[in-house]
C-alpha positions in Angstrom: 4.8 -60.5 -29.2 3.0 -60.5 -32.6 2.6 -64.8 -32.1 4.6 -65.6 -35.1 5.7 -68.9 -35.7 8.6 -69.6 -38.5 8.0 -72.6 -40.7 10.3 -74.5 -43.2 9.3 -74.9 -46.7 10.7 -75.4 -49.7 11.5 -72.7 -51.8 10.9 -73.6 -55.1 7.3 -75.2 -54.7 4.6 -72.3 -53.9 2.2 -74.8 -54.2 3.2 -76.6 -50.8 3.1 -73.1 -49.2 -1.0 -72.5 -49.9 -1.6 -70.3 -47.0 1.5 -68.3 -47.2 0.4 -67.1 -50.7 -3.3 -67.1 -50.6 -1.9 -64.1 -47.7 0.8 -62.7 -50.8 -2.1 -62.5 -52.8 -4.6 -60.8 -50.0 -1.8 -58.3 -49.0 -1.2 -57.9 -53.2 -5.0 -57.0 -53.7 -4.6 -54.7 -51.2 -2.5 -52.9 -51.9 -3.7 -53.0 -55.3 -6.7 -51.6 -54.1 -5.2 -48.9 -52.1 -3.3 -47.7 -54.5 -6.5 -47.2 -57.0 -8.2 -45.5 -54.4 -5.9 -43.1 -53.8 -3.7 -42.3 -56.6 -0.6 -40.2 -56.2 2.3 -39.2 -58.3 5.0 -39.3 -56.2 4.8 -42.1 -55.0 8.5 -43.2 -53.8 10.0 -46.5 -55.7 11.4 -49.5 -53.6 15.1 -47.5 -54.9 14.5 -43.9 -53.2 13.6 -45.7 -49.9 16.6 -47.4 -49.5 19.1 -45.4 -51.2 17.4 -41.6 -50.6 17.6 -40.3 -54.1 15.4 -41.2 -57.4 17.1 -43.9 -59.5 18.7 -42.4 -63.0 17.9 -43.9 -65.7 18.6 -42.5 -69.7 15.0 -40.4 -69.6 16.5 -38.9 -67.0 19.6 -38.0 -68.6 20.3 -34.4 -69.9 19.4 -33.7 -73.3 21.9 -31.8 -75.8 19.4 -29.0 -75.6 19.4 -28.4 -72.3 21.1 -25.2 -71.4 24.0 -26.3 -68.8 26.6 -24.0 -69.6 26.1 -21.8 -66.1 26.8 -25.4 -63.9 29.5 -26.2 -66.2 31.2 -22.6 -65.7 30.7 -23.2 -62.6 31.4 -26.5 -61.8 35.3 -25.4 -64.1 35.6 -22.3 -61.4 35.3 -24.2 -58.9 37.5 -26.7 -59.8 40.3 -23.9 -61.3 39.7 -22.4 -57.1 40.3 -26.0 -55.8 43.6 -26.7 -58.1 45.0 -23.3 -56.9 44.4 -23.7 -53.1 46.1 -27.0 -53.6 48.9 -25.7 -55.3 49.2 -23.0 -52.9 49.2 -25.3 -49.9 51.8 -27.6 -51.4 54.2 -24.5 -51.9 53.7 -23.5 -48.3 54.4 -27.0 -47.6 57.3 -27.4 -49.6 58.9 -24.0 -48.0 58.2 -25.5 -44.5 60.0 -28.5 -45.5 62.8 -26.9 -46.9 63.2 -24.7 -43.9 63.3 -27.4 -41.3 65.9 -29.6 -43.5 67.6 -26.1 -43.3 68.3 -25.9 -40.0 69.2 -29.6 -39.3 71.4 -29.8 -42.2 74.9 -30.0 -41.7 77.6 -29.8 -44.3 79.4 -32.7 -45.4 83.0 -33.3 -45.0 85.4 -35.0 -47.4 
């Protein structure tokens, strides 16, 4: 379709490969190039492509003097809700339980 051929080289010698990278550095320049011409700041990183999301690095770590105390509160609400429905299914659960052993229970004889 596109009349590509694959071709062997070794891999630690760019020298042997001349026309492979006389293209690298075509397609480098470029894009070089391009990217002068028409300069944008969000640009997305080889990282958000792949994985969706901006990388995190430290600068983009929260500073002390960041107000965050509403998504804490809220991230401890919503945690204290969680813990309660959990305990309040694993009652239910337990009665249930207890119930069935209930009826199939039998007494023991000595």
């Amino acid at each position: 379709m596109l009349n590509v051929h694959v071709k062997h080289s070794s891999p630690f010698m760019p020298q042997s490969n001349g026309r492979p990278e006389r293209m690298n550095s075509v397609v480098l320049e470029a894009l070089r190039i391009y990217t002068t011409q028409y300069p944008r700041a969000d640009w997305d990183s080889p990282f958000e492509v792949m994985f969706g999301k901006p990388i995190r690095t430290q600068l983009s770590l929260p500073s002390p003097d960041d107000h965050q105390d509403e998504t804490l509160d809220s991230i401890r609400e919503a945690t204290e809700v969680s813990a309660e429905a959990a305990r309040a299914a694993l009652e239910a659960a337990a009665r249930a339980t207890e119930a069935r052993l209930a009826q199939v229970r039998r007494p023991c004889r000595y």
